[in-house]
C-alpha positions as YAML, in Angstrom:
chain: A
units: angstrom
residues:
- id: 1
  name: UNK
  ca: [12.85, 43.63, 7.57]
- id: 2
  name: UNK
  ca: [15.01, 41.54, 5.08]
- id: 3
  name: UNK
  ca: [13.46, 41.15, 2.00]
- id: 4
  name: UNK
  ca: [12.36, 37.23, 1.75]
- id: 5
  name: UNK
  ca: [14.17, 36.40, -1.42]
- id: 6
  name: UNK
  ca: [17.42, 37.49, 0.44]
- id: 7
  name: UNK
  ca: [16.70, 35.29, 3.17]
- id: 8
  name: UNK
  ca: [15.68, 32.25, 0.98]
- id: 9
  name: UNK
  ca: [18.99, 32.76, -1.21]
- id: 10
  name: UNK
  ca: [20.72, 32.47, 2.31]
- id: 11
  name: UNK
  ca: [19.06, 29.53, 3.07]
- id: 12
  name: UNK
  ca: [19.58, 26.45, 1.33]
- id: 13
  name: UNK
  ca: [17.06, 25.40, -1.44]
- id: 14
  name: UNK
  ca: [15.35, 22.81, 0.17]
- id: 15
  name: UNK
  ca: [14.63, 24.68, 3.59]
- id: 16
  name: UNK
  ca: [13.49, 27.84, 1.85]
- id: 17
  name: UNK
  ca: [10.90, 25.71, 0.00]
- id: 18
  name: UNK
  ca: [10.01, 23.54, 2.83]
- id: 19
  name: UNK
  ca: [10.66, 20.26, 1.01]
- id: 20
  name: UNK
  ca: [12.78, 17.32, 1.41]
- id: 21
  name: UNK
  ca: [15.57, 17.63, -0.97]
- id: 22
  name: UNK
  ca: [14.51, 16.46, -4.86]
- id: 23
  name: UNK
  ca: [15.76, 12.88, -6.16]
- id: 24
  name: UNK
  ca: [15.82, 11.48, -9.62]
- id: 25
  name: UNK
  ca: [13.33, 9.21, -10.26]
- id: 26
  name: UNK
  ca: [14.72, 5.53, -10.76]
- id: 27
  name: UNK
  ca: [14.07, 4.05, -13.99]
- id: 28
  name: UNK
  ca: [12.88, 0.68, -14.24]
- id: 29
  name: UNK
  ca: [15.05, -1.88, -15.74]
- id: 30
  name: UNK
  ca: [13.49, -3.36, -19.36]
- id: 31
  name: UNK
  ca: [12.73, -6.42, -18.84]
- id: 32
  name: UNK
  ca: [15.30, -7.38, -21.85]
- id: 33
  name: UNK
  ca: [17.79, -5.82, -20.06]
- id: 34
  name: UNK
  ca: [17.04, -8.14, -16.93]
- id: 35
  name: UNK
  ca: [17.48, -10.96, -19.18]
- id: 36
  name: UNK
  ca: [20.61, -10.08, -20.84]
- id: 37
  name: UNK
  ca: [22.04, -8.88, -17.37]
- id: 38
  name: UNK
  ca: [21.15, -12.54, -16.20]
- id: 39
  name: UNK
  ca: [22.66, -14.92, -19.31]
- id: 40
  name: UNK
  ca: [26.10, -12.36, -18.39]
- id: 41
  name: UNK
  ca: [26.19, -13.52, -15.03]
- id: 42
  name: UNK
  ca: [25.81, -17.01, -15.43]
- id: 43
  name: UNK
  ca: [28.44, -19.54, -16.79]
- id: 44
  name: UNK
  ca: [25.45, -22.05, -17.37]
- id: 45
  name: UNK
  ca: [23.26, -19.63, -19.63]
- id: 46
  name: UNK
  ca: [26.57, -18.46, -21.64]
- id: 47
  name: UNK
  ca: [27.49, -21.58, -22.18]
- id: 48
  name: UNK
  ca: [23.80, -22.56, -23.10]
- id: 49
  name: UNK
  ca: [23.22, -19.44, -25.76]
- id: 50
  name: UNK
  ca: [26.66, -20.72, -27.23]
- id: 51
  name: UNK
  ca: [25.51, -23.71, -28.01]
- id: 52
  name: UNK
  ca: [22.23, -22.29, -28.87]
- id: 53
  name: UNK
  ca: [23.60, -19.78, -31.46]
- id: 54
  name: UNK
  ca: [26.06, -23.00, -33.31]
- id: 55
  name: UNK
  ca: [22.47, -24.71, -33.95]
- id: 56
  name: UNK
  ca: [20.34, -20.95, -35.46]
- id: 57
  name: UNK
  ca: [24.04, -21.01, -37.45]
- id: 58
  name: UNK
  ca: [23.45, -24.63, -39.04]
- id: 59
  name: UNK
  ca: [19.86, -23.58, -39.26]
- id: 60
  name: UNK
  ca: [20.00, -20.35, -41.12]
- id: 61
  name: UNK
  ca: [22.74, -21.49, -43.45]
- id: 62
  name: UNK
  ca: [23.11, -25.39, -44.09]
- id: 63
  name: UNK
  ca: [24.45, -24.58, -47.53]
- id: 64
  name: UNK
  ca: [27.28, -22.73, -46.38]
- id: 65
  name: UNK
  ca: [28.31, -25.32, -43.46]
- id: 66
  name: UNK
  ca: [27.19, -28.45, -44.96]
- id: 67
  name: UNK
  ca: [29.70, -30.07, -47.36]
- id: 68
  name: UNK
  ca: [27.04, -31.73, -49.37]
- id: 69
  name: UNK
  ca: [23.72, -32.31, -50.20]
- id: 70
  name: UNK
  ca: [21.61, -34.00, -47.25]
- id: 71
  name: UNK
  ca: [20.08, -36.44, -50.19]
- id: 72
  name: UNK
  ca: [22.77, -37.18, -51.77]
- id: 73
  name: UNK
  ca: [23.47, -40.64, -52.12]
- id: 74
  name: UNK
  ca: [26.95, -41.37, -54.50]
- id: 75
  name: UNK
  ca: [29.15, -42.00, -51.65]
- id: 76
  name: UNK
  ca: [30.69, -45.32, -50.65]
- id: 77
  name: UNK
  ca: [27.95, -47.07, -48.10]
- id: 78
  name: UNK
  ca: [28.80, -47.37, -44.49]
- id: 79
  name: UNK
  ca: [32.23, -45.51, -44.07]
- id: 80
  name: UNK
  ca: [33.52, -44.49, -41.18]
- id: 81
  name: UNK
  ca: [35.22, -40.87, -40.23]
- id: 82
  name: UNK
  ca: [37.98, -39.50, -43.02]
- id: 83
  name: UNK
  ca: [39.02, -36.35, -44.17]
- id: 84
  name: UNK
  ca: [36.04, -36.23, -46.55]
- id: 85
  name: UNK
  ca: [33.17, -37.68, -44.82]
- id: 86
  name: UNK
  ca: [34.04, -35.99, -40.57]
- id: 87
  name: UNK
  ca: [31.16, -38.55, -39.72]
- id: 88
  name: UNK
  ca: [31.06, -41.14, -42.17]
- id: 89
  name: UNK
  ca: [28.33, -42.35, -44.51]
- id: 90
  name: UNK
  ca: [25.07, -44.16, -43.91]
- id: 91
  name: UNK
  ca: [23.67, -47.46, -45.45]
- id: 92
  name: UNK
  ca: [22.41, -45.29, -48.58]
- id: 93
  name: UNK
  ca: [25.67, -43.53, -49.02]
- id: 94
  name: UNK
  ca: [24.87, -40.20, -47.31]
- id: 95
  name: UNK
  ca: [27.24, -38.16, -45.28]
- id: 96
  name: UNK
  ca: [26.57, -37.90, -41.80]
- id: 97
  name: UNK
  ca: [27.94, -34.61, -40.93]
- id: 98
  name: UNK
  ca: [25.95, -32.57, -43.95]
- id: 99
  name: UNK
  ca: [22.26, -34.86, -42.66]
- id: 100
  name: UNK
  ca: [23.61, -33.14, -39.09]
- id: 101
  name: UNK
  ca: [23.75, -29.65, -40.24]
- id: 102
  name: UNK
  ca: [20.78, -30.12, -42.47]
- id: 103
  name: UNK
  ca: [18.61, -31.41, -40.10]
- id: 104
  name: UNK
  ca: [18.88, -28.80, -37.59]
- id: 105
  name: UNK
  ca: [16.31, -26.47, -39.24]
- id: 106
  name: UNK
  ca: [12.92, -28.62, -38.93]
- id: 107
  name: UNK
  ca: [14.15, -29.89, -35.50]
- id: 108
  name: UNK
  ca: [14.62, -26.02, -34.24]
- id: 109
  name: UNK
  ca: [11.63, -24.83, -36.35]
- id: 110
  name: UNK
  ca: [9.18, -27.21, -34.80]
- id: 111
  name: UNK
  ca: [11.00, -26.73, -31.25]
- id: 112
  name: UNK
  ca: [10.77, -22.80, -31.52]
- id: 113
  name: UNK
  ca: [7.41, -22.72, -33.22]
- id: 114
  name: UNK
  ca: [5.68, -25.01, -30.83]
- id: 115
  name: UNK
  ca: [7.38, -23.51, -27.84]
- id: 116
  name: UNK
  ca: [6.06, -20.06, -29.17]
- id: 117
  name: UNK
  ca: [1.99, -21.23, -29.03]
- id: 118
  name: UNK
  ca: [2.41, -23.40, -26.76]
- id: 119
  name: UNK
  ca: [3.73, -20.49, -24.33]
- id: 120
  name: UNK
  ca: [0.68, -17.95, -26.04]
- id: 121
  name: UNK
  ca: [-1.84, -20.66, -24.39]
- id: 122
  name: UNK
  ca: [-0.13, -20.68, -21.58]
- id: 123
  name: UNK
  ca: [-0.08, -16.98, -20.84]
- id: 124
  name: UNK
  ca: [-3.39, -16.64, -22.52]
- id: 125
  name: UNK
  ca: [-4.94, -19.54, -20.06]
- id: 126
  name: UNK
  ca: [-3.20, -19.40, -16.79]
- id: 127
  name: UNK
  ca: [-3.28, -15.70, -16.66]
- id: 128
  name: UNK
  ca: [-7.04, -14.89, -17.92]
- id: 129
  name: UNK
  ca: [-7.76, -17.39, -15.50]
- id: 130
  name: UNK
  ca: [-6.30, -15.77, -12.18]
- id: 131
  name: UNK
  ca: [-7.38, -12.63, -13.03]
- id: 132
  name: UNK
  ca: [-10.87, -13.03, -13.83]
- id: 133
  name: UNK
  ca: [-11.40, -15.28, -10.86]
- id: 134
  name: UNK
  ca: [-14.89, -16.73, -9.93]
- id: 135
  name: UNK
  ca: [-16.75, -19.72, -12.55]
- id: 136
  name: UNK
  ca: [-13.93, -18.83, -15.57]
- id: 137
  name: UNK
  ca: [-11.39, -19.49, -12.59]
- id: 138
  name: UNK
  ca: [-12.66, -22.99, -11.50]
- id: 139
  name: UNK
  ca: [-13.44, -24.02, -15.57]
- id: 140
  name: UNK
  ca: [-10.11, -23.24, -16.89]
- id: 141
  name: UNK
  ca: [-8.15, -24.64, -13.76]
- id: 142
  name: UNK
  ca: [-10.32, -27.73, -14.06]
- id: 143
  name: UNK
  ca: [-9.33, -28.33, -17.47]
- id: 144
  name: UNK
  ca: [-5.68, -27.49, -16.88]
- id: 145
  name: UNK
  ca: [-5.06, -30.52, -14.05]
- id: 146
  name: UNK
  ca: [-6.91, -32.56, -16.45]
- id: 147
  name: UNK
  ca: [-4.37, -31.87, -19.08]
- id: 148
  name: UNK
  ca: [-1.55, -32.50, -16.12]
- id: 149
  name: UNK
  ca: [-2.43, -35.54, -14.90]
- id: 150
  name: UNK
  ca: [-3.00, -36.94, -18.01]
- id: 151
  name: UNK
  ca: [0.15, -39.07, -19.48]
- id: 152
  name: UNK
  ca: [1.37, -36.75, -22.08]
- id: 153
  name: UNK
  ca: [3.77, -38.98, -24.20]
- id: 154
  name: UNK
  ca: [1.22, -41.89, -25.05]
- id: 155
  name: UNK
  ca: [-1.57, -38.84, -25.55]
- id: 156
  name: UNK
  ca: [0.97, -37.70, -28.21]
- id: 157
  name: UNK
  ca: [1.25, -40.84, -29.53]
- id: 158
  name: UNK
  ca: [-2.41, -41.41, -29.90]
- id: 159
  name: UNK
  ca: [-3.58, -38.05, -31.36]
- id: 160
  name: UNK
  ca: [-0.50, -38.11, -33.76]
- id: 161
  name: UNK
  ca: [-1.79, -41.46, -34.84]
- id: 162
  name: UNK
  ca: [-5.40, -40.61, -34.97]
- id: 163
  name: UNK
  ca: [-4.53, -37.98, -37.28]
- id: 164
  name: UNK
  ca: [-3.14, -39.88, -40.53]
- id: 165
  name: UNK
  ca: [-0.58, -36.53, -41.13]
- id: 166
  name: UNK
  ca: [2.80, -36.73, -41.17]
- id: 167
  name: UNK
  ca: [3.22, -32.86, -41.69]
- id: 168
  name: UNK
  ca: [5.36, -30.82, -39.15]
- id: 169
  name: UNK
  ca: [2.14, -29.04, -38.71]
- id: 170
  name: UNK
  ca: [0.33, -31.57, -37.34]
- id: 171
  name: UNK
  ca: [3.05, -32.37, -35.18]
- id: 172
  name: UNK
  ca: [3.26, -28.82, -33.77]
- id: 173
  name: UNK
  ca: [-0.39, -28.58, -33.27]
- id: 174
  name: UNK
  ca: [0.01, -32.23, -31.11]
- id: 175
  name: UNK
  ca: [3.01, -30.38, -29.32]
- id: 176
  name: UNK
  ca: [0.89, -27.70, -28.41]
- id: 177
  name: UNK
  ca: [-2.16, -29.30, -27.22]
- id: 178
  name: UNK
  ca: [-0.34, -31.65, -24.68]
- id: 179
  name: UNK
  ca: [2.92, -29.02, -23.38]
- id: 180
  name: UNK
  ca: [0.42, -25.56, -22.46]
- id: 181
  name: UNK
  ca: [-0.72, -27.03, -19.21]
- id: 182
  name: UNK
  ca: [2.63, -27.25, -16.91]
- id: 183
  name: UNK
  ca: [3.32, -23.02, -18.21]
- id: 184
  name: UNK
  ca: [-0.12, -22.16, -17.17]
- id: 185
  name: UNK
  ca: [-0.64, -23.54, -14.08]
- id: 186
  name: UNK
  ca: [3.09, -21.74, -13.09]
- id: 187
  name: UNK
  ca: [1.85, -18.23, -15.01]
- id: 188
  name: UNK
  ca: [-1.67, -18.68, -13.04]
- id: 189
  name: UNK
  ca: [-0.29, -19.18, -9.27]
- id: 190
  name: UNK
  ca: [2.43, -15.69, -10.33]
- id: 191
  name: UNK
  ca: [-0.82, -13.85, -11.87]
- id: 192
  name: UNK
  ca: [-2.54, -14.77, -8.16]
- id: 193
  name: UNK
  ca: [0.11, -13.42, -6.15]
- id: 194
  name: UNK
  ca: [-0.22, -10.28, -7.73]
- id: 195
  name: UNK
  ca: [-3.93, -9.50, -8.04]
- id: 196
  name: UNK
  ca: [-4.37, -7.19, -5.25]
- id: 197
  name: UNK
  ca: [-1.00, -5.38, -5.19]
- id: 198
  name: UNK
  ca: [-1.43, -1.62, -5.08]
- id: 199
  name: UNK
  ca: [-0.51, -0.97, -9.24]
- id: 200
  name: UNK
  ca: [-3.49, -3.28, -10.14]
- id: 201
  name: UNK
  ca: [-5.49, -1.85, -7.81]
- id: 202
  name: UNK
  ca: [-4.77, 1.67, -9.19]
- id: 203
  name: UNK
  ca: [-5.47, 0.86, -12.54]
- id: 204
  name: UNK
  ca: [-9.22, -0.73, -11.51]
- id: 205
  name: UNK
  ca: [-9.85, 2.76, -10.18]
- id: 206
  name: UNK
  ca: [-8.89, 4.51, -12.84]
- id: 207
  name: UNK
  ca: [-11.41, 2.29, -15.24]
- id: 208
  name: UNK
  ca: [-8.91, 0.56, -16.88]
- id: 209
  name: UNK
  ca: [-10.29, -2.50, -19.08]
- id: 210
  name: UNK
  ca: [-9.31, -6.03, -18.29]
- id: 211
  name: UNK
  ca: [-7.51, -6.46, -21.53]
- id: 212
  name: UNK
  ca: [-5.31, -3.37, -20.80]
- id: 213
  name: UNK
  ca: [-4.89, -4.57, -17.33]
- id: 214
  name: UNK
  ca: [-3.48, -8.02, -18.08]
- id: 215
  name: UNK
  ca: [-1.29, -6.56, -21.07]
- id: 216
  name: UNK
  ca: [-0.28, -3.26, -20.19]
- id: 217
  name: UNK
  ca: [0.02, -4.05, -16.03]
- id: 218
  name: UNK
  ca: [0.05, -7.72, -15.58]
- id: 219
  name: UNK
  ca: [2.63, -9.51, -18.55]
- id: 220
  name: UNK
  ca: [5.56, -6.90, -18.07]
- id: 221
  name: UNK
  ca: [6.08, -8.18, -14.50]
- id: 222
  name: UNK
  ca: [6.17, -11.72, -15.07]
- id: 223
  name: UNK
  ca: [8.86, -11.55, -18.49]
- id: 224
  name: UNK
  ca: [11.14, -13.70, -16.98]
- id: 225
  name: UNK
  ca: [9.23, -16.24, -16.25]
- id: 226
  name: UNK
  ca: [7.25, -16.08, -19.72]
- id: 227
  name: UNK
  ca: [10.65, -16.84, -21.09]
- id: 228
  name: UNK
  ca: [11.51, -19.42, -18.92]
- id: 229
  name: UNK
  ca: [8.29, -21.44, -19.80]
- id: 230
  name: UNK
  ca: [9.02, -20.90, -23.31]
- id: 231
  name: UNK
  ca: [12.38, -22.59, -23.24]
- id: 232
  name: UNK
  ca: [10.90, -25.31, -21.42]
- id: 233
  name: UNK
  ca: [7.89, -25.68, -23.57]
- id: 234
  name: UNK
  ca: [10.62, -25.70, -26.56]
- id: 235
  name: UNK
  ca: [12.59, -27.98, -24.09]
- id: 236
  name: UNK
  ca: [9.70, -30.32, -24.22]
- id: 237
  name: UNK
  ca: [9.24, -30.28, -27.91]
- id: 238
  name: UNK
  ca: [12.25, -30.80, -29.24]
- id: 239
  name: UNK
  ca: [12.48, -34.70, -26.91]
- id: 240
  name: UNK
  ca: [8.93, -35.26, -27.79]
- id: 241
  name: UNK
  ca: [8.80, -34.36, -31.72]
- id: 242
  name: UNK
  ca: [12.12, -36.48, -31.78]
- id: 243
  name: UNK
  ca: [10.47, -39.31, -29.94]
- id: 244
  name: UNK
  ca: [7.88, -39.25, -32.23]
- id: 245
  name: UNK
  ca: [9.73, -38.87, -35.68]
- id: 246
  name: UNK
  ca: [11.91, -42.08, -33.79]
- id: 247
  name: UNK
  ca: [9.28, -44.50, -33.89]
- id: 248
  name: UNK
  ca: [7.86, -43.59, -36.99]
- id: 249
  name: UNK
  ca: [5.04, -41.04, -36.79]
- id: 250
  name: UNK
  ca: [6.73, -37.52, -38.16]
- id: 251
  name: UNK
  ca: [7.40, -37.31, -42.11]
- id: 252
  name: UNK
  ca: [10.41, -39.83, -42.43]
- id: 253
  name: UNK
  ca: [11.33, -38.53, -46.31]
- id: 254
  name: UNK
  ca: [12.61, -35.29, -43.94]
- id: 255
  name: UNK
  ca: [16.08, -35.51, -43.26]
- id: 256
  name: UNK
  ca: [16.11, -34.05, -39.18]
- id: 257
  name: UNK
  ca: [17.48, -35.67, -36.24]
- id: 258
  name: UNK
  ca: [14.66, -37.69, -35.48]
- id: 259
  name: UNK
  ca: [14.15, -39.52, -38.95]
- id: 260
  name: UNK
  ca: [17.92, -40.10, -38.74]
- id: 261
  name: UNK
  ca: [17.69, -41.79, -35.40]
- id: 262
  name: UNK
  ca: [14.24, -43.65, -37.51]
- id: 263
  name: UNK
  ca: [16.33, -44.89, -40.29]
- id: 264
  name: UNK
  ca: [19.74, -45.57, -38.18]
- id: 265
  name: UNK
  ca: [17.06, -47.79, -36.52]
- id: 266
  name: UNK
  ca: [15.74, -49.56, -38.97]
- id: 267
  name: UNK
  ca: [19.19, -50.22, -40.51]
- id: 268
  name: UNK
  ca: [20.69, -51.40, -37.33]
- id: 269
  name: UNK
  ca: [23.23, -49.12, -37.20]
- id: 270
  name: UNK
  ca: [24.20, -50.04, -33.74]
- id: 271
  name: UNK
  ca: [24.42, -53.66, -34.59]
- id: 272
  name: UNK
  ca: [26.86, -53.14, -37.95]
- id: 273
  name: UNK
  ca: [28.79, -50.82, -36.14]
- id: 274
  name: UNK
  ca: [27.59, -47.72, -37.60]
- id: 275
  name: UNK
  ca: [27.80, -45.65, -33.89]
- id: 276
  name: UNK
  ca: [28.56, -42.24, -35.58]
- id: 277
  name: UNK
  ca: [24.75, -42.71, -37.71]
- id: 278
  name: UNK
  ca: [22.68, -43.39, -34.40]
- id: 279
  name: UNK
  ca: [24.94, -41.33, -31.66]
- id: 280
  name: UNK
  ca: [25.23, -37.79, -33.60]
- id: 281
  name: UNK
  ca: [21.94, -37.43, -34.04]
- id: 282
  name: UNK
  ca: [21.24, -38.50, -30.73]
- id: 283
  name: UNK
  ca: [23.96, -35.80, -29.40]
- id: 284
  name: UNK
  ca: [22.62, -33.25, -30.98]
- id: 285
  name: UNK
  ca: [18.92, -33.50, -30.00]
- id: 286
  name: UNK
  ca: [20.44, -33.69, -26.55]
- id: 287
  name: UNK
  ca: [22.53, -30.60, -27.03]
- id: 288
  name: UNK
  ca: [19.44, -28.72, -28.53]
- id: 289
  name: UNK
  ca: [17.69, -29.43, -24.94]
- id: 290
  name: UNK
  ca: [20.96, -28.61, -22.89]
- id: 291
  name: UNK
  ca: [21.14, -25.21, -24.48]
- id: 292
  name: UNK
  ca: [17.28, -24.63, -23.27]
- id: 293
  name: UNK
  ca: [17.81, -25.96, -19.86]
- id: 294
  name: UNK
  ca: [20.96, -23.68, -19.37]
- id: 295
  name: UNK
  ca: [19.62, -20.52, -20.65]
- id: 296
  name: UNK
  ca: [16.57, -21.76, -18.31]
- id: 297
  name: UNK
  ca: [18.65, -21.14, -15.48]
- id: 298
  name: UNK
  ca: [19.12, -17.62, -16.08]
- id: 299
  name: UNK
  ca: [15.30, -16.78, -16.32]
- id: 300
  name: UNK
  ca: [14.72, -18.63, -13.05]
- id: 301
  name: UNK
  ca: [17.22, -16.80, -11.32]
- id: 302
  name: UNK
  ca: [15.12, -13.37, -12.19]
- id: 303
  name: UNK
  ca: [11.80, -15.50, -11.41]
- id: 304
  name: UNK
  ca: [12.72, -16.72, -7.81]
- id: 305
  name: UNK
  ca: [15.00, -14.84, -6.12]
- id: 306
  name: UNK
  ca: [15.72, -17.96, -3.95]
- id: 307
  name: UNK
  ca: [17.71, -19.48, -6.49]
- id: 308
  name: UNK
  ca: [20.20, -16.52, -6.89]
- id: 309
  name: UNK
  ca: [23.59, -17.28, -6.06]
- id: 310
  name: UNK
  ca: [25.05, -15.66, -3.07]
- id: 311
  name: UNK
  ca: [28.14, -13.93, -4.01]
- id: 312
  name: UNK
  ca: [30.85, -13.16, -1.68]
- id: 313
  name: UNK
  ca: [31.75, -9.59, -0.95]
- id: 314
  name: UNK
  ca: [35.65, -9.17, -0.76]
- id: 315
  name: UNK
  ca: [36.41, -6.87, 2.07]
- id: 316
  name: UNK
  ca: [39.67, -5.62, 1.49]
- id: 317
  name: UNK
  ca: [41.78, -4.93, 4.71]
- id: 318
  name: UNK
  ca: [44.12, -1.50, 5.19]
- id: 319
  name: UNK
  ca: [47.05, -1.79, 6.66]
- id: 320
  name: UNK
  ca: [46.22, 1.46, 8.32]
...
């Protein structure tokens, strides 16, 4: 009788075991890999991070991009583009161009920093809320459509007024309190859909707290969308905190876009033909949100599979 190593040597590995044959385990993507995978592959969201990264430039270091001082008033009043002065000079003498690069800092501050908490209560609300379920489920959702139906841009107005502070503080807290709502109603319906899948379930057998549950189990899936609601929530500040500063109600002795679109205003810069005071501003606010909303398309793409573009598959044909 053959001894049995001999016959298991002759016999391949997997048959002398009994066992189907071993495979590596597949890693799971990081979810930061996902999202750089995703701004590669789209044209929008490159575009959109370029633009992002000119405005964290002018942020970071105004002194070293900006000509002059932002409060500097010797200049000539009211010139128009030179070699000097790329933008001109407003009613008080100030160059344009260095007010532009200067003002980029509070405007992405109180976008970025509002966007941030804002997207905190969001996660914090909608997905608490799904998961616990029952009473906490029906209060928090409650107050959430409240918050939606409720006209957000004169509610900003009116709590920005009520409050008789023209810090960037009390701007970000108004941001806050009126643009959590949309995020958590999206991060709520996303926490539903995955309440009973088999991982959850598995970590409710194995005693695993709530907290570690939503943390540790819950927020890794959803990443993508996280970051998608923060760019919108920063989206959403940036128009509204520039709204407001435009019609008087941030701190107009800080140069930003908004209090230059405020004082172009109330100079009639449009009227004396002073376009390059009232339109740069105006651009740049608008390319501050364009860089959001095209890096937003990346992080949807990873969130809904639906709105993945189909790319064709090149067959290529032998002559054989």
């Amino acid at each position: 009788m053959a001894d049995l190593s001999t016959r298991q040597d002759a016999l391949p590995v997997p048959a002398a075991i009994g066992l189907l044959p071993m495979q590596r385990p597949r890693l799971r993507t990081g979810g930061v890999a996902n999202l750089g995978r995703a701004i590669r592959s789209s044209k929008k969201a490159i575009v959109g991070l370029a633009l992002l990264l000119v405005f964290v430039a002018w942020s970071v270091a105004p002194g070293l991009i900006a000509p002059y001082s932002a409060t500097y008033e010797g200049f000539a009043p009211s010139l128009g583009p030179s070699r000097l002065h790329w933008l001109g000079t407003t009613h008080y003498g100030q160059d344009i161009y260095s007010q532009i690069v200067w003002g980029a800092r509070p405007s992405m501050v109180i976008a970025l920093v509002a966007g941030f908490f804002a997207t905190v209560l969001s996660v914090f609300v909608g997905v608490s809320s799904a998961y616990l379920g029952g009473l906490s489920d029906d209060v928090i959702s409650l107050v959430t459509d409240v918050f939606l139906v409720i006209p957000t841009f004169p509610l900003v107005i009116v709590i920005a007024a009520y409050a008789h502070s023209q810090s960037d503080w009390v701007l970000i807290a108004v941001l806050v309190i009126t643009g959590w709502s949309y995020g958590a109603r999206q991060l709520r319906s996303q926490t539903l859909s995955l309440r009973n899948r088999d991982f959850l379930e598995s970590a409710r057998v194995r005693g695993e707290r709530k907290l570690y549950v939503i943390l540790a189990e819950i927020l890794p899936t959803m990443t993508s969308l996280i970051v998608a609601n923060f760019l919108g929530a920063a989206l959403y500040a940036v128009l509204t905190a520039a709204g407001l500063q435009f019609v008087g109600l941030g701190d107009s002795s800080q140069i930003s876009w908004g209090t230059m679109l405020y004082w172009a205003q109330n100079n009639e810069a449009l009227q004396t033909g002073q376009y390059l005071w009232a339109t740069a501003p105006g651009l740049c606010i608008a390319g501050l949100g364009a860089a959001f909303a095209l890096l937003n398309y990346a992080f949807d793409e990873i969130s809904n599979p639906a709105l993945r573009p189909i790319r064709r598959v090149r067959v290529k044909h032998s002559d054989s």
